[in-house]
Each structure stands twice: as C-alpha cells, then as structure tokens.
C-alpha positions in Angstrom: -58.4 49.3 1.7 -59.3 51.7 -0.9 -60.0 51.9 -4.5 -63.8 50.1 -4.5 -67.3 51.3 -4.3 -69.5 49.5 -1.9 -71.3 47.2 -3.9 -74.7 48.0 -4.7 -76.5 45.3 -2.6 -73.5 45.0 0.2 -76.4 45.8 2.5 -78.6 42.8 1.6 -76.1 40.3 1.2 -75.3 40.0 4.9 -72.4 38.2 6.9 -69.0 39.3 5.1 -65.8 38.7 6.4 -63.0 41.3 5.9 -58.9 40.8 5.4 -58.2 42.9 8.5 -54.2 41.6 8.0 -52.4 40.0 5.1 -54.1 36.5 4.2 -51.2 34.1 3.6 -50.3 32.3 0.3 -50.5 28.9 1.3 -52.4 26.2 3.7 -50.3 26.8 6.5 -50.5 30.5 6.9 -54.0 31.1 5.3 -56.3 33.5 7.3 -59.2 31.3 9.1 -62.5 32.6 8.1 -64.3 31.9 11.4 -67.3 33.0 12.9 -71.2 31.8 13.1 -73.2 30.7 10.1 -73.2 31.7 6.7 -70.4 33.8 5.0 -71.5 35.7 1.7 -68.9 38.1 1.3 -65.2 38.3 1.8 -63.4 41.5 0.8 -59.8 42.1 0.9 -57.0 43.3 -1.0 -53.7 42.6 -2.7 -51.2 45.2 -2.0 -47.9 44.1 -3.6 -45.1 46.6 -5.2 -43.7 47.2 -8.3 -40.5 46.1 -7.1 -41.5 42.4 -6.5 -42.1 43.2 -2.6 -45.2 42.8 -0.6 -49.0 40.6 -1.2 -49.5 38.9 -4.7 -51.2 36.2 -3.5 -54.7 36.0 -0.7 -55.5 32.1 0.7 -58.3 31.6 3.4 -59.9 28.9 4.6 -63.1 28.1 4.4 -65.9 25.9 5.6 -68.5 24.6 2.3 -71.6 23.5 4.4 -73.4 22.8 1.4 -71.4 21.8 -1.8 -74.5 21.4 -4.2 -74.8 25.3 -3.9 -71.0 26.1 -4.0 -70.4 29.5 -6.2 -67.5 31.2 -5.3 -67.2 35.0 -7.9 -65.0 37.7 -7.9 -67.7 40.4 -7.7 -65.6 43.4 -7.7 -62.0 44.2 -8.0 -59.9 47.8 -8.8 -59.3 49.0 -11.7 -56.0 47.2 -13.6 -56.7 43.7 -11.1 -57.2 40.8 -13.4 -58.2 38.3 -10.9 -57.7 34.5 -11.3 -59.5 32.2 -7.9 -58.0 28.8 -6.5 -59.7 26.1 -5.0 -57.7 23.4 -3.3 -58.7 20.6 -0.6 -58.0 20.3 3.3 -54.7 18.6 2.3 -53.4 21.3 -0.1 -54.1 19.6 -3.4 -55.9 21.7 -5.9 -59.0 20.7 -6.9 -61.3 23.6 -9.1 -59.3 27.1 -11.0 -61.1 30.0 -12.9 -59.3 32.8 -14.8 -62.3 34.7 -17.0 -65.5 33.3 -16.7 -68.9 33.3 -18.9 -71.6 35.1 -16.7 -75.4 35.1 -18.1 -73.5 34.5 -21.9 -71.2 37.7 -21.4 -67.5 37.0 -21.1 -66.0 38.3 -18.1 -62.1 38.8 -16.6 -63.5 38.2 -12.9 -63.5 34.9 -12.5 -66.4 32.6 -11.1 -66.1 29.1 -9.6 -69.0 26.4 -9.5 -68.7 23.0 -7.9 -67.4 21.3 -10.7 -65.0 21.4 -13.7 -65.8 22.1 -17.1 -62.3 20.9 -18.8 -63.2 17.4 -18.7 -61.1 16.6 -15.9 -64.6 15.3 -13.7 -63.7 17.2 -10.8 -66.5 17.9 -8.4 -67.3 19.2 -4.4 -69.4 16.5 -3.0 -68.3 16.3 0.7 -68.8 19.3 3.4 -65.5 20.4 5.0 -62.7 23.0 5.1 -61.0 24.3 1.8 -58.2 26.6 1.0 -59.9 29.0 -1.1 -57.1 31.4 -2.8 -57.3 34.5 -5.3 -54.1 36.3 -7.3 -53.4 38.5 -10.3 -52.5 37.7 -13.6 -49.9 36.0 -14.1 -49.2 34.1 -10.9 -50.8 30.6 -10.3 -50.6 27.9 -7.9 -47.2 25.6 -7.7 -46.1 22.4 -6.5 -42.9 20.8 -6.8 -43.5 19.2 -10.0 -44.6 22.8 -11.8 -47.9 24.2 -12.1 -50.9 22.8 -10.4 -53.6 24.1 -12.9 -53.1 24.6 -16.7 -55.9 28.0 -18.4 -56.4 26.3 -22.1 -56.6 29.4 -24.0 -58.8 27.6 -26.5 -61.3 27.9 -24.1 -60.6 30.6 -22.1 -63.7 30.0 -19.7 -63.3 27.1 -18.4 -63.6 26.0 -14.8 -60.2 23.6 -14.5 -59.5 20.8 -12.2 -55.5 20.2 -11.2 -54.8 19.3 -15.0 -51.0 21.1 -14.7 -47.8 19.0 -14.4 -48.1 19.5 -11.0 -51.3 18.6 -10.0 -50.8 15.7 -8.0 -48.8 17.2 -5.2 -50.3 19.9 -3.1 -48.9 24.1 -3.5 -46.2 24.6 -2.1 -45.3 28.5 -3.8 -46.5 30.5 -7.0 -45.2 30.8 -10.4 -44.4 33.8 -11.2 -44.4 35.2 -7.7 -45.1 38.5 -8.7 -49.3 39.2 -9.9 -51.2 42.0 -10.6 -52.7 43.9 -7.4 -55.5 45.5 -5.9 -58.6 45.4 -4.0 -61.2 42.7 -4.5 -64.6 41.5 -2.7 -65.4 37.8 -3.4 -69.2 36.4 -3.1 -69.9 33.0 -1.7 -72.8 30.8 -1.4 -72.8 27.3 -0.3 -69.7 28.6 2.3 -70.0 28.9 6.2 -68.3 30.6 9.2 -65.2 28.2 10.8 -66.7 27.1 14.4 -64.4 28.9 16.9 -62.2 26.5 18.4 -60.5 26.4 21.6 -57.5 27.9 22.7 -54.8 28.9 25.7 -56.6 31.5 27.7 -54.6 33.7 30.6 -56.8 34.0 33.8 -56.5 36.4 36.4 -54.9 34.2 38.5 -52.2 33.5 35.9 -53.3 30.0 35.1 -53.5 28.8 31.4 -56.4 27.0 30.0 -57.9 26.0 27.1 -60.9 27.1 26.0 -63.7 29.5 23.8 -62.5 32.8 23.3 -66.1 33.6 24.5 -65.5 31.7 27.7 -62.6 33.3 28.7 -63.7 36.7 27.7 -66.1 36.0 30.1 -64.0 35.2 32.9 -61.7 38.3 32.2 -58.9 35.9 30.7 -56.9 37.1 28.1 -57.3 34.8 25.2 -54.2 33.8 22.9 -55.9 32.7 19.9 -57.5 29.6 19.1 -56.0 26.4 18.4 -52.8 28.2 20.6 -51.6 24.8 23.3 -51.1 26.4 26.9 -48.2 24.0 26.2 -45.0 26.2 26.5 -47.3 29.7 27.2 -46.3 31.9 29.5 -49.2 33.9 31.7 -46.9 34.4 34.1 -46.0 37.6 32.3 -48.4 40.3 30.3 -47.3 43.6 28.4 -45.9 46.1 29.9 -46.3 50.2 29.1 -43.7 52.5 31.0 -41.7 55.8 30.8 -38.1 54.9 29.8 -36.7 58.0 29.4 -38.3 61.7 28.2 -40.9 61.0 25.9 -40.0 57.4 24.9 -42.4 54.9 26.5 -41.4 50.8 25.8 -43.6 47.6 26.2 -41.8 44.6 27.4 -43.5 41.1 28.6 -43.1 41.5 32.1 -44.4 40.1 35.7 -45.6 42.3 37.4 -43.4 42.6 39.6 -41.2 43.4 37.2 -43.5 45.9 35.7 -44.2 48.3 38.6 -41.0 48.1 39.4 -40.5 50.6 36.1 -41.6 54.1 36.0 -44.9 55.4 35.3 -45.7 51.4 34.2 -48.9 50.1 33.4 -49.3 46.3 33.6 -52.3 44.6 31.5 -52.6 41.3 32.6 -51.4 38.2 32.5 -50.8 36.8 29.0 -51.0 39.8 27.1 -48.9 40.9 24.4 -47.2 43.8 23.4 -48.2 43.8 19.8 -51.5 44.2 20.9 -50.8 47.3 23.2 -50.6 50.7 22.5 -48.6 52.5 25.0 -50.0 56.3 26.1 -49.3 59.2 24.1 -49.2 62.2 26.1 -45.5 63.3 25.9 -44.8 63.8 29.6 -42.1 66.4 31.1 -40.4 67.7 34.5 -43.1 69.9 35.9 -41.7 72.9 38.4 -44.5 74.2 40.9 -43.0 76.3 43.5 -40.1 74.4 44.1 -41.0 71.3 43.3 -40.8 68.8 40.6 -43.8 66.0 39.4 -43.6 64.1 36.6 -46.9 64.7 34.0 -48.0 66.5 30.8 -47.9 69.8 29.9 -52.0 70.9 30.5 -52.0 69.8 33.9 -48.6 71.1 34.7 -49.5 74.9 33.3 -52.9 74.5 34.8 -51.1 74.6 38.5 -49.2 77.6 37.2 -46.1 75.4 36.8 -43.2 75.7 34.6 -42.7 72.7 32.4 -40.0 71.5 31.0 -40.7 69.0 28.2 -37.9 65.7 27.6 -36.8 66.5 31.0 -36.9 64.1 33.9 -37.5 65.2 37.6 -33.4 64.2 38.5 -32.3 66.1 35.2 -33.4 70.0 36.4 -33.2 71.8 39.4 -36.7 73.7 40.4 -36.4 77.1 42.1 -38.5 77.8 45.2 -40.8 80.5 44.6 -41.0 81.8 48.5 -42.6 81.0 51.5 -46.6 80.9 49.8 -46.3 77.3 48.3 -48.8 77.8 45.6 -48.7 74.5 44.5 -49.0 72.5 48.0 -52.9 71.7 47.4 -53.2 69.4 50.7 -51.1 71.8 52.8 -48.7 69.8 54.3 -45.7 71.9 53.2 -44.6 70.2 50.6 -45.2 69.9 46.3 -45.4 66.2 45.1 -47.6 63.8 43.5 -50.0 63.8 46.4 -50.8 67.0 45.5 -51.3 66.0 41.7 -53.5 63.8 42.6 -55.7 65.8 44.3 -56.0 68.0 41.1 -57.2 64.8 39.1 -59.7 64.1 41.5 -61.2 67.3 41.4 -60.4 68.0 37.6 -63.2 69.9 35.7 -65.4 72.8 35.8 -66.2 74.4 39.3 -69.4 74.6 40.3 
C-alpha cells in the first residue's frame, strides 16, 4: 500500500490488523480478522482500475466484544477516496450505513459508525458476536436481490442508516454500481476484538491429518492448512515440490516424495504444503566444465574451481574437454570430477585461515 502517512498516534493505538491480500466483497469471502484481544486499527486498500477491473469493495469480519462502546471511523483515506462503511449481521443482512459523518460539529466525507441509527429506523448493536463490517467508494453500496440494502437521504446527509433501502430485508448478495472510487484507507475500531483462532487440518510429519490450533501444530512441525479447513478430502500425502526442469526453469508440483526426488535437483517441503506458498530457488544454474568433467551448479562456484560454465546448458547437452593428465578439479583424488567433489568445496566454502 502506498499513498498514506502513518497516522499520528499509530504508535499508541496498538493492535491493528493489516489487508495483507484482497478482502472479499461479501460474507462468504470476507477476510477473518483473527487474532488475540482487542483490534483498534485495520488498514487496507482498494485498488480497483479505471476500466471497471480489480477491488471496489473491502468486507471483513469482525468480533464486537462490547457493543455499548462500538465506533467504527474511517480515520484516513488517499486523496480522491470518498469512503462510505457497511455494517451488516452474522447472517448477511445489513444492519448500520455511514456515507459523511458530523465529527465534534464539523462535517466530514469519512464516514463514522456508532451502535445505533439516527434515521429513525431504531436500529441498534446490543448482542456480542461476529459482523461483516465492509467499506467502498462513492458510488457503490450494498445489494440484495430486491435493490439496494441502505438508502443516504440527502436531506440529511449525516445520518447513521439502518437497512431502510428496497432491499433491506434480504442479506447482500453484490454492489450497485460495481465500480467505486479507490484507494488506501485505515479504519479505527473500538468496542471490536480479534476472531479466536479456530481449528483446522494440520499435515504431520508422519503424513497424518488432524485438526487442530495452528499453534499446536506449529508446534509439532505440522504444516497447518488454515483454520476451519476439514482434513476431510486433504491430501498430506503430498507437499510442494521445487526442481530443475530444464536450464533455468525450476516448477513446483504437489508431489510425494517419492515422486519428488525422483526429479532433478528437487527439494521436497513436507507433507501438506502448497505450492503457492513456495518460492522455488533463484540461482540460475548451468553445465559446469572442470577438467573434463561436467556438474550441474551456479556460475560463482563453478568459476571458483577454475571451470568453464556454460549457462542454460544441461550436463547431457555439451561435451567437456579433458584438460590433461593434472585433474585440477578432482578435490578428493580419486581420479575423477563429479558432485563428490562439489561437495567438498561447500563444505569447506569460505575464507582460509
């Protein structure tokens, strides 16, 4: 994210709970605000484009541990972001809107929730539970299939609304317009908790699946899915898998592992883990030529036995000349140039003594 000065008190306000990936648009894909205790700060960003593509729209849900002290504010946002905030209930129905808001008697365009309405519509937060919380630009607002969940009286432009729309009975389903303003935004919270972790299918060692705290199977060097993930239809019986397909191009596949050192140069990471959590090495390796003989590896250790490297070359793709009877290369001495003798270098890699 950029575009946003820290805020001035960032330091003092404490736990804040960042948009490390896109926030969905509705219930079922909102991002889970978990963690421990007290949230106070969530900062993220809407990053659509001018050609209707991309993030209009940021839902998360939330945990309000106390409702009598429920504020939800847009605190910040960039420049050109005219920032409307949604609150809706566990099942989806909206319950509480703000578009502009009147903050210490000075109007404002960032919008600030309390834990009732003001539009006459006698809506209030009494119970302690999980909420959708959402935030978009102008013009985009919350749907359901009957139209618009929330109506903004322009008469009085600073209300807090309940679901007063046509569509307020039903719970979102899309947005209207789908296309809002964007930008970056940082939303303060009081009255709002951490989610409780919750359990889900962790990989152990072994390769068995169970289901538990991410913190539990951390600690028994599982590989943790995600919570609320079933070990139902989960597959530890395969993990990611980094090797060498061909020159420079290394490829991740799910594979036992078996199947994975089976493959060239592969690296297996355990059962249960995923390739889009894996970043595959970068050094570029090549065909390195040291007196006649070939190893596969990258260029600095390759020159650094006074080879000849050949970079997007395999070992079966070139031919290596033999340089004469002193095998230069042959760090072991038994007569021959091969990985053993790599090896050996890596052990003893570093400055002599």
């Amino acid at each position: 994210m950029c575009g946003l000065a820290p805020l001035a008190s960032a330091d003092d306000r404490g736990p804040q709970f960042e948009e490390d990936d896109d926030a969905g648009i509705l219930p079922a894909t909102s991002k889970k605000v978990k963690g421990n205790g007290p949230v106070l700060l969530i900062v993220g960003s809407l990053e659509g484009s001018n050609r209707g593509q991309g993030d209009y729209q940021d839902m998360y849900e939330i945990l309000i541990s106390e409702p009598g002290e429920l504020r939800l504010k847009v605190e910040q946002v960039s420049k050109g972001l005219n920032a409307q905030l949604f609150l809706f209930g566990a099942n989806g129905r909206g319950l509480l809107a703000n578009d502009d808001s009147l903050q210490d008697n000075v109007p404002s365009i960032n919008p600030l929730i309390l834990n009732v309405s003001t539009d006459g519509t006698d809506v209030s937060i009494q119970e302690p539970g999980s909420y959708f919380l959402a935030i978009s630009g102008t013009p985009s607002r919350p749907r359901s299939p009957e139209g618009d969940i929330f109506l903004f009286n322009p008469q009085t432009p600073f209300e807090v609304s309940g679901p007063d729309g046509q569509g307020g009975g039903l719970p979102i389903t899309d947005w209207g317009p789908p296309v809002g303003g964007t930008g970056d935004y940082v939303i303060s919270l009081s009255g709002v908790s951490f989610l409780p972790p919750s359990p889900g299918a962790c990989c152990l060692p072994n390769g068995t699946c169970v289901e538990v705290l991410e913190e539990v199977c951390l600690d028994s060097n599982g590989t943790f899915a995600g919570d609320d993930v079933s070990c139902d239809g989960f597959n530890c019986s395969t993990g990611a898998c980094c090797f060498l397909k061909e020159y420079c191009f290394w490829e991740c596949l799910e594979l036992s592992e078996a199947d994975c050192v089976a493959e060239y140069a592969a690296t297996w990471y355990g059962p249960g883990t995923r390739c889009a959590d894996i970043n595959c090495p970068d050094p570029c390796y090549g065909a390195c030529c040291v007196d006649g003989g070939c190893v596969l590896t990258i260029e600095a250790l390759c020159i650094a036995e006074e080879g000849t490297f050949h970079p997007y070359a395999m070992c079966n793709d070139i031919e290596c000349q033999s340089g004469g009877d002193d095998c230069t290369g042959d760090v072991n001495g038994d007569g021959a140039v091969n990985v053993v003798d790599l090896l050996a270098l890596i052990q003893n890699w570093g400055t002599c003594p």
